[in-house]
N, C-alpha and C positions, 0 to 999 in steps of 0.2 A: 169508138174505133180503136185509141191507142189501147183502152183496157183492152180489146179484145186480142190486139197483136201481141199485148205483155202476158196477157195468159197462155195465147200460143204459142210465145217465146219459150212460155217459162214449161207448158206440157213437155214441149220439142227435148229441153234440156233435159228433165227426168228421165223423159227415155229412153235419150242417148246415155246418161250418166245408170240406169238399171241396166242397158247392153253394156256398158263395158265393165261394170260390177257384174256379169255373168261369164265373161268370158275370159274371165280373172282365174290363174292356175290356183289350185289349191293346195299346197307342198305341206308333207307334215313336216312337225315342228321335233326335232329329236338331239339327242347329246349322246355320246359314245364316249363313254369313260370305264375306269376299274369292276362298275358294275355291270359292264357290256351294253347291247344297241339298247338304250332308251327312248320309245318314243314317245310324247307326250299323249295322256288320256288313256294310255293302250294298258291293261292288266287282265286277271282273271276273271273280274268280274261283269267286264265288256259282254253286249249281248253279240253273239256270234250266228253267221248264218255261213252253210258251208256248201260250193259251188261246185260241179265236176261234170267232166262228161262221161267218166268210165269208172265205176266201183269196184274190177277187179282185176286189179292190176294195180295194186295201194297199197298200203296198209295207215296212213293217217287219218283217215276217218273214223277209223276203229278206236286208234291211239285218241281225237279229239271226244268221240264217243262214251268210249272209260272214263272221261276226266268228267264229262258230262254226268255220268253214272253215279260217279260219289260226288257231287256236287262243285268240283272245283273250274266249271263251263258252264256258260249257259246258250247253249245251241238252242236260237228260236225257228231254225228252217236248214232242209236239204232239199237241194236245187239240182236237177239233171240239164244239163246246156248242152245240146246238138253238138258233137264231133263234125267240125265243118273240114274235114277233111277231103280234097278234088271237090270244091263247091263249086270250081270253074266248068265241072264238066258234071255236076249235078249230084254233086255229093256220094260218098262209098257207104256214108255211118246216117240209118235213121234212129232220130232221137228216142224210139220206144227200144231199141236197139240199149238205149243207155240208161235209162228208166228200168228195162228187165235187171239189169246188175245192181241199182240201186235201191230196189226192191231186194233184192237178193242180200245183201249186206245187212240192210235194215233187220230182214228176219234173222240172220245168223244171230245179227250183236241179240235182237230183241229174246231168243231163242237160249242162248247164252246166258239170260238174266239183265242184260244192260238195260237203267231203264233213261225213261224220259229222251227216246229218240223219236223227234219228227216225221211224218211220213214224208217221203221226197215228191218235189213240185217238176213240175215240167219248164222247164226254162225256155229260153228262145231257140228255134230250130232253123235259121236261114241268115244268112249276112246281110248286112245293111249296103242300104245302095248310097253311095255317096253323092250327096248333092253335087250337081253340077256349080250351085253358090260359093261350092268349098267350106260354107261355114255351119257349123254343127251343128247351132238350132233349126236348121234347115232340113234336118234328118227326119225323116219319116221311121217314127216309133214302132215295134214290134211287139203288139202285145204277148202277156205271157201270165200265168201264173207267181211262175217266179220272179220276173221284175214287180209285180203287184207285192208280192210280199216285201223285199227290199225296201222299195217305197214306206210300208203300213210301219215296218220296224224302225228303219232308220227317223221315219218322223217321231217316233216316240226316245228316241236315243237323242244325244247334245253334243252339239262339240266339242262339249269336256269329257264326254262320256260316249265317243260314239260306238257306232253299230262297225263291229269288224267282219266284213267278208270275204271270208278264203277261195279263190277261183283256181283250179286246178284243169282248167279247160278254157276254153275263149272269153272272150269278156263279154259276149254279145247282152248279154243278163242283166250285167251291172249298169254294162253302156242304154240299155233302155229305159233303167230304171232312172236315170236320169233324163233324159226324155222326157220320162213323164213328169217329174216332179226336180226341177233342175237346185232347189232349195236344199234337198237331200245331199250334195257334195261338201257340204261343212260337217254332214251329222256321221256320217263313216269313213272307213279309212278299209281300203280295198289293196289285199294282199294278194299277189299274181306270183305265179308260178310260170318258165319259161315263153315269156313275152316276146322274145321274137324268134322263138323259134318250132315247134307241132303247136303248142296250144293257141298260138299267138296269131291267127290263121287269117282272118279279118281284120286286116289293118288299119280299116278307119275305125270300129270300137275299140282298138286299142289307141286310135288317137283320142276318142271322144274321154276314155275314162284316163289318161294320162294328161291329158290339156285342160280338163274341169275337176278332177277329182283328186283326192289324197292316195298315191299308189305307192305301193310297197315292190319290187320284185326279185326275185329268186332263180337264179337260174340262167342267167347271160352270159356271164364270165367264168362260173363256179358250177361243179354238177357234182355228184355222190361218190365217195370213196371207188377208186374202178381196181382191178387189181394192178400190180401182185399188194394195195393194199387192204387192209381186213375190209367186209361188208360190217354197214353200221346194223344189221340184220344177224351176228350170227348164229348158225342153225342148231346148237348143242346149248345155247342158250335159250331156245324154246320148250327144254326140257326142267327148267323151274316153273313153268309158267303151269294152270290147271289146265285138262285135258278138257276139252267142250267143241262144239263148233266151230267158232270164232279163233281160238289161239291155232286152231288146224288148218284153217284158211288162211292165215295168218304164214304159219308156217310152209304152207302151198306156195306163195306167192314168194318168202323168202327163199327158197327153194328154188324154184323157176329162176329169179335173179340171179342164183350163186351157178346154177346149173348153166346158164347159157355166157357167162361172163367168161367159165374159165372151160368153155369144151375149146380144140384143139383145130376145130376149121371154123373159122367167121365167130369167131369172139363177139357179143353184144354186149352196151353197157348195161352196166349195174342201174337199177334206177330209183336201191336204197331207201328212204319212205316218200317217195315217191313226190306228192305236192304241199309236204307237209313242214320243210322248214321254218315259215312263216310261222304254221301251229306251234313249233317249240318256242319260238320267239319271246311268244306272248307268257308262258310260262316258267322262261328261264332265259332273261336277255344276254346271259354270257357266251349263250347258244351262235350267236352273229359278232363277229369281232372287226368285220370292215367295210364299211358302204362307202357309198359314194353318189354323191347328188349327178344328176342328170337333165339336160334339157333336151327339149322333145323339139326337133328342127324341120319334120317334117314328118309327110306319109306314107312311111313310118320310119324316122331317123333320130338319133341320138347322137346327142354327144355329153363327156364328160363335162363337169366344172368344180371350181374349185369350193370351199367352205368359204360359204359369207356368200359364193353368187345367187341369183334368183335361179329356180330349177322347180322343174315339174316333178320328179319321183326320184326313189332313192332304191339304190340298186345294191343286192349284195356280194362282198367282192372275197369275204372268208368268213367261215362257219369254223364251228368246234363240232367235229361229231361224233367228239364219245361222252358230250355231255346228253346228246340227244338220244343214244344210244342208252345211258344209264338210266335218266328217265322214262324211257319206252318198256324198258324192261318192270322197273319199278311199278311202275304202274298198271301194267298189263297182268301182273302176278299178284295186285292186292285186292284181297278176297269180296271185300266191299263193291269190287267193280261189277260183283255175279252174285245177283239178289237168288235167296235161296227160291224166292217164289216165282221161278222163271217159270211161264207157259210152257217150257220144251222139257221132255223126259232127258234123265241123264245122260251124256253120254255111253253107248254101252261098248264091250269089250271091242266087235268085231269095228265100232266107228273108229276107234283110234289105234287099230291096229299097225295101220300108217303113218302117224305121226312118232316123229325120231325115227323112224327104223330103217331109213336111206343112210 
């Protein structure tokens, strides 16, 4: 009988001691010196999966895509995550809605010559319902394609090496994909783009992936050049670049921004490349010059702390953006990015008769 109480003893403790090794925050590990934001494990050759709920209205997908093109990314997946915008009252955006754009991108780059881009998956379409338990694993999972992928990649990635995923729409994706497989928050490190504010929509997946995961984000204190300063986008600079599909759309979209920034009744922001700061990051740390750790206080609150505190995510508080500007250009104009043996016929006269000539 005692053996039997010392083994129930000692089950009881394991798995109390495995809950609270699961509900352990996962902060990356990083250094911010001369050579700008460093964060530990993070480089080019990171496997990348790239998250979104609207493909036209960007342009960093394009810019991740290129790098993928000449070999300097390796995108193992593109994920469309349901615009949970008025979820309260049954949502305005359905997810095929965001899938049509995403398809529509994929053909331009592919069309253009860009190779080695992923067909896009269907991510999660609905907000999670929050446990009445309050506690996370108590969450009922959302299946999805794209959280299946996440999963398949990040187990084959390390926590020295892990799986980076760019979200430029809710986290509901990431948040499932842990869910399923809660082992996966040591193996990637999850780059978020306005967190509490449109994309940020479901605040319990943004608590789930900020209080278990390694989060990165973008866009809380800091947003894209507005005027009267320059667009990291400018439009006479689209004239180096080759004429094709992609650098047209491209130019479409910085257009649209420049145009509605500076008309004369109800000025809108700029919204520059859009969800893709993080993407510069990873290929040029001089790119973010000032973060700041964060702890997560509640559903869904923040506060600052200092260096040396414990903190859930690290938040960005100044960018450089005519480094990201120099690269975008550079990049987008190197020949190598447009394999000659693109499935798409040349562009012809009358297709680009629109581009530059606003």
């Amino acid at each position: 009988m005692r053996d039997m109480k010392s083994r129930s003893l000692f089950f009881l403790l394991i798995c109390n001691l495995s809950l609270a090794l699961t509900v352990l925050a996962v902060p990356v590990k990083y250094r911010l010196d001369d050579t700008g934001l460093v964060i530990e494990g993070v480089g080019e050759d990171n496997p990348i999966i790239y998250d979104n709920d609207w493909f036209n209205d960007t342009t960093d997908h394009f810019y991740l895509w290129a790098k993928t093109s000449i070999g300097q990314a390796k995108v193992r997946g593109v994920i469309v995550t349901r615009d949970m915008w008025d979820w309260q009252k049954g949502y305005l955006y359905k997810l095929q809605q965001g899938m049509e754009t995403a398809r529509k991108a994929v053909g331009i780059a592919r069309r253009s010559g860009l190779k080695n881009i992923p067909n896009p998956l269907s991510g999660c379409d609905s907000v999670f319902d929050q446990p009445t338990s309050g506690k996370i694993e108590d969450t009922k999972a959302i299946t999805s394609k794209g959280s299946e992928l996440i999963v398949a990649e990040a187990r084959k990635a390390s926590p020295e090496k892990p799986l980076l995923v760019f979200v430029g729409g809710p986290l509901n994706t990431v948040a499932n994909a842990y869910l399923m497989d809660n082992s996966i928050a040591e193996r990637m490190i999850v780059f978020m783009t306005d967190l509490r504010g449109y994309n940020g929509k479901d605040k319990w997946a943004n608590y789930i992936v900020a209080k278990r995961c390694r989060l990165v984000n973008y866009g809380a204190h800091i947003w894209w050049p507005q005027r009267p300063q320059a667009p990291v986008m400018p439009l006479e600079r689209f004239g180096e670049l080759p004429k094709n599909k992609l650098t047209k759309e491209m130019y479409r979209i910085a257009k649209m921004f420049w145009d509605r920034s500076t008309r004369k009744d109800n000025p809108v922001r700029d919204d520059g490349f859009g969800d893709g700061s993080p993407i510069f990051l990873v290929f040029d740390p001089k790119t973010w010059t000032q973060v700041r750790p964060q702890q997560v206080t509640g559903v869904f609150d923040l506060k600052d702390v200092s260096a040396g505190e414990n903190f859930d995510l690290l938040d960005a508080r100044d960018c450089k953006y005519s480094r990201m500007t120099k690269d975008f250009f550079t990049t987008m104009k190197n020949p190598q990015v447009y394999s000659k043996h693109s499935s798409d016929h040349p562009e012809s006269d009358s297709d680009t008769t629109a581009f530059l000539s606003d």
